[in-house]
C-alpha positions in Angstrom: -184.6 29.7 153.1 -187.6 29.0 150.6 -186.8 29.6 147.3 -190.6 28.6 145.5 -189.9 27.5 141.7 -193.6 26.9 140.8 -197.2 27.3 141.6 -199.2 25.4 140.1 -203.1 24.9 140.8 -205.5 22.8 138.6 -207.0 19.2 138.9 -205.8 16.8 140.6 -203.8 13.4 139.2 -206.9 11.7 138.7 -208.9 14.8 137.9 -211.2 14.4 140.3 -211.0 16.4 143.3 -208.9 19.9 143.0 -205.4 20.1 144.5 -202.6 22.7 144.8 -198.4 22.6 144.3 -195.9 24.2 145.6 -192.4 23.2 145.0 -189.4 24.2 146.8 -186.2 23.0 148.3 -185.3 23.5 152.2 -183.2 20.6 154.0 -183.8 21.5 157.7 -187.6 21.5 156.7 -187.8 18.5 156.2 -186.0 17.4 158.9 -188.8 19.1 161.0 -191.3 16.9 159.3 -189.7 13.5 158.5 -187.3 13.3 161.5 -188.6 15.1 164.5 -192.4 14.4 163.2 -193.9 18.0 163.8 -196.5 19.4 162.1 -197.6 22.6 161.5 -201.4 23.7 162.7 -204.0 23.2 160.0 -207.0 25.6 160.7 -210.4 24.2 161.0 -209.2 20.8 160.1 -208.9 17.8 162.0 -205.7 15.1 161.3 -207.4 11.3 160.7 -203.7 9.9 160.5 -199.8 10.6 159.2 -198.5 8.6 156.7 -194.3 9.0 156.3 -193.8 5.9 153.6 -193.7 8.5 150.4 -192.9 12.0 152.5 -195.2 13.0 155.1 -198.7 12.8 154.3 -201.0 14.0 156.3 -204.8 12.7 155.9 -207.9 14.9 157.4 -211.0 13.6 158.2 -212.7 15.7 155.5 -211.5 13.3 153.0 -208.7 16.0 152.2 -204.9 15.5 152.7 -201.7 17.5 152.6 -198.3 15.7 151.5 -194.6 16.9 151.5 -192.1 15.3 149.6 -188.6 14.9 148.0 -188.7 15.2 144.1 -187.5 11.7 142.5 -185.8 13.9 139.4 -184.9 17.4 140.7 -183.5 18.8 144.2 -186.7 20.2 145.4 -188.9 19.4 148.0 -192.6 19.0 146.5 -196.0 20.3 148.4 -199.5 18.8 147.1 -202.5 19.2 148.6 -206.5 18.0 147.4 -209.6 19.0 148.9 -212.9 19.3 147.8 -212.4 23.4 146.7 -209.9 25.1 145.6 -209.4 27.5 148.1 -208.8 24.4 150.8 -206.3 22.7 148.8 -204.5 26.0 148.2 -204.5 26.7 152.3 -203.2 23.5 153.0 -200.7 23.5 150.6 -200.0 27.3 152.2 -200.1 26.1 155.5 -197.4 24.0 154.7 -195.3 26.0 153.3 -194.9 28.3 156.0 -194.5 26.1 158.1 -191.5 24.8 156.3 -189.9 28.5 156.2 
């Protein structure tokens, strides 16, 4: 299961566009993404490309992107997402979370 340790929404790492985190820890997630390289369905948004060098990254055409990842200092599995609004980087990173459940 999903056990979320924090929300966090605010600015983005270089402040300019806002982004959303979720943070959580769930092995056969993963798997899902990295491994059998599914993805969940992103409403209203269309997928430019995957990138699976840092996580899996996926990049919109909208400019926006969605990326999960393993933390480099805890056992968690990390969700950011940036978009143009808040409310779209807050779905994404939603989106993918559920999809991970």
């Amino acid at each position: 299961g999903l056990d979320v340790v924090v929300s966090n929404y605010g600015a983005s790492a270089s402040g300019l566009l806002p982004s959303a985190s979720i943070y959580y820890y769930d092995m056969l997630a993963y798997k899902l993404l990295m491994e059998e390289k599914k993805l969940p369905v992103f409403a209203g948004k269309t997928v430019e490309k995957v990138g699976y060098s840092d996580g899996c990254k996926v990049y919109f055409t909208d400019g926006s992107f969605v990326i999960c990842r393993f933390s480099g200092t805890e056992p968690l599995l990390r969700i950011f997402a940036e978009s143009h609004d808040y409310s779209d980087a807050e779905a994404l990173a939603d989106t993918m979370k559920e999809f991970c459940k």
